[in-house]
C-alpha positions in Angstrom: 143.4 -66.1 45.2 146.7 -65.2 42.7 148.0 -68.7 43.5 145.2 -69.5 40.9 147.2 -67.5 37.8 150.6 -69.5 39.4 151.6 -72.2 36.3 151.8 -74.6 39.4 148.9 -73.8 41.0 146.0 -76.8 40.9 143.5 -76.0 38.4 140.1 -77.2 38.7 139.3 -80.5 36.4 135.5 -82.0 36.1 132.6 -80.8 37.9 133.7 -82.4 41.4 137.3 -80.4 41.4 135.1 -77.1 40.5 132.7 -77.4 43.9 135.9 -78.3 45.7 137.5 -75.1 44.3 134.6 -73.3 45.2 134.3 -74.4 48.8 137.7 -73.8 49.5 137.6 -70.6 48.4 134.2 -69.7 50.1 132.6 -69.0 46.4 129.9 -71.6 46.7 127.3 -72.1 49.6 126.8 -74.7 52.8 124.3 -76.5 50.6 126.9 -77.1 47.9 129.2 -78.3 50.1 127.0 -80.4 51.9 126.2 -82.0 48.5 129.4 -82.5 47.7 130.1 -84.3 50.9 127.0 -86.4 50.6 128.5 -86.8 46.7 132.4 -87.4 47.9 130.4 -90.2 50.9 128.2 -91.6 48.5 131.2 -92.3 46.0 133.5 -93.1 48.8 130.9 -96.0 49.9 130.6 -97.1 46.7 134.3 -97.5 46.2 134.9 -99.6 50.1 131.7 -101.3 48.4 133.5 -102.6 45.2 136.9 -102.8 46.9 135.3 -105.7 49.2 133.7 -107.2 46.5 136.9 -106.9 44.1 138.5 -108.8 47.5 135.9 -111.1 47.9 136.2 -111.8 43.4 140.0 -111.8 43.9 139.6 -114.5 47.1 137.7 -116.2 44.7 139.7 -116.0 41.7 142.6 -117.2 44.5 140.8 -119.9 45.4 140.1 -121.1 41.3 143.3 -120.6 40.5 144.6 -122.9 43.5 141.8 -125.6 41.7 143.5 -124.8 38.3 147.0 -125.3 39.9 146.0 -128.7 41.0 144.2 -129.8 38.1 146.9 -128.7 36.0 149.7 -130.7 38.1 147.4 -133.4 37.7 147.1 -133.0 34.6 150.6 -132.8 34.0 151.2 -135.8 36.0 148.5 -138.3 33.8 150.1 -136.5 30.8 153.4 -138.4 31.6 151.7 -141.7 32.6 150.6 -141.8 29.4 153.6 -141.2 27.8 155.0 -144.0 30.0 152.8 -146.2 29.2 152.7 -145.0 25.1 156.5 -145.6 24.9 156.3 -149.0 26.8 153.1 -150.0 24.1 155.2 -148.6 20.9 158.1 -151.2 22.3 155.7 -153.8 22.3 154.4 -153.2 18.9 158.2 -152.6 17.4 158.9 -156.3 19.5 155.8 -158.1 17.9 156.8 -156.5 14.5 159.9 -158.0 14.8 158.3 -161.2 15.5 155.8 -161.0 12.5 158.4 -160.5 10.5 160.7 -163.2 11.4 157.7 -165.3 11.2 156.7 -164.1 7.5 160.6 -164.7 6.4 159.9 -168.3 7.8 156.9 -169.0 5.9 158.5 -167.1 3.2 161.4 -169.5 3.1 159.4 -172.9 4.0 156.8 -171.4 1.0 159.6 -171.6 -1.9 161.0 -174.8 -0.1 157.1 -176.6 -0.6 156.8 -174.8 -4.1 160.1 -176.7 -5.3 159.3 -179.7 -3.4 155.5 -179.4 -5.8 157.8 -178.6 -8.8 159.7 -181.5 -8.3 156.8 -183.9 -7.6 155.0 -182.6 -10.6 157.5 -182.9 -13.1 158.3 -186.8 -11.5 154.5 -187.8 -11.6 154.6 -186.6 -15.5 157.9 -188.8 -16.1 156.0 -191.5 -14.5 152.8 -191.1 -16.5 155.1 -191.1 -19.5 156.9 -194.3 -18.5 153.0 -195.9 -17.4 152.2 -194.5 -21.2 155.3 -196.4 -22.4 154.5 -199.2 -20.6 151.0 -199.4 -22.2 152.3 -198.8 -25.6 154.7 -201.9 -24.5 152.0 -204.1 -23.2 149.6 -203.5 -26.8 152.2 -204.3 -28.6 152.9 -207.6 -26.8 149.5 -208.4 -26.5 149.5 -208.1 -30.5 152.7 -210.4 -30.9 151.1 -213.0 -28.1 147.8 -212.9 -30.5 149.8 -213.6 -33.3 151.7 -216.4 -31.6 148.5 -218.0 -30.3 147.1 -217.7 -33.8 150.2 -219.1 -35.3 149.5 -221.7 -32.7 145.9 -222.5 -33.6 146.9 -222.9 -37.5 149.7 -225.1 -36.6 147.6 -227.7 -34.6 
């Protein structure tokens, strides 16, 4: 054929596209084109083949993405629980902070109170052991002037 030398002529590419050439153009023989039927059927067969199981895989792909979907909305929807319920907990814990730390200024506060109110009893219950001290001294030394009277006494009778 000259339409074969034409630039836009269809030029034969891979072994299938050269039998095809050749039993369009009468080159080859029945047998070769009854093997390239049988070929072209077999291949044809096995593409309607995979093309019902690529549906069949896609159906299924359909169906786990649906379950994905849902678990993901679900997902999704425990996610914000739980930042509900985070947020409601980190108030809680800022409240009882507050709390703690009212309650620590307090003992704080009532802790210097007590250690002045020790300080002061302290330093009193050392004044009064000084003055009991005194008094001792007080009481020896009138105890000596009483034994001296009563010896003075006892010469004198």
């Amino acid at each position: 054929m000259e339409s074969k030398s034409d630039d836009t002529s269809v030029q034969p590419t891979g072994i299938v596209s050269e039998r095809v050439m050749e039993a369009l153009t009468g080159d080859g023989r029945n047998s070769d084109i009854d093997n390239l039927v049988t070929t072209l059927g077999k291949r044809l067969g096995r593409l309607e083949v995979s093309g019902e199981e690529t549906s069949f895989q896609s159906a299924g792909l359909v169906d786990r993405y649906g379950v994905l979907e849902e678990a993901l909305v679900e997902e999704h929807v425990a996610r914000e629980a739980d930042d509900k319920r985070i947020k409601h907990l980190e108030e809680v814990v800022e409240k009882l902070e507050k709390i703690v730390s009212k309650i620590e200024d307090e003992d704080y506060r009532d802790n210097n109170g007590l250690k002045k109110r020790i300080a002061k009893l302290e330093e009193e219950l050392r004044e009064d052991k000084e003055n009991f001290l005194a008094l001792i001294e007080i009481c020896l030394v009138t105890e000596e002037k009483v034994q001296e009277l009563e010896n003075d006494n006892v010469k004198l009778v």
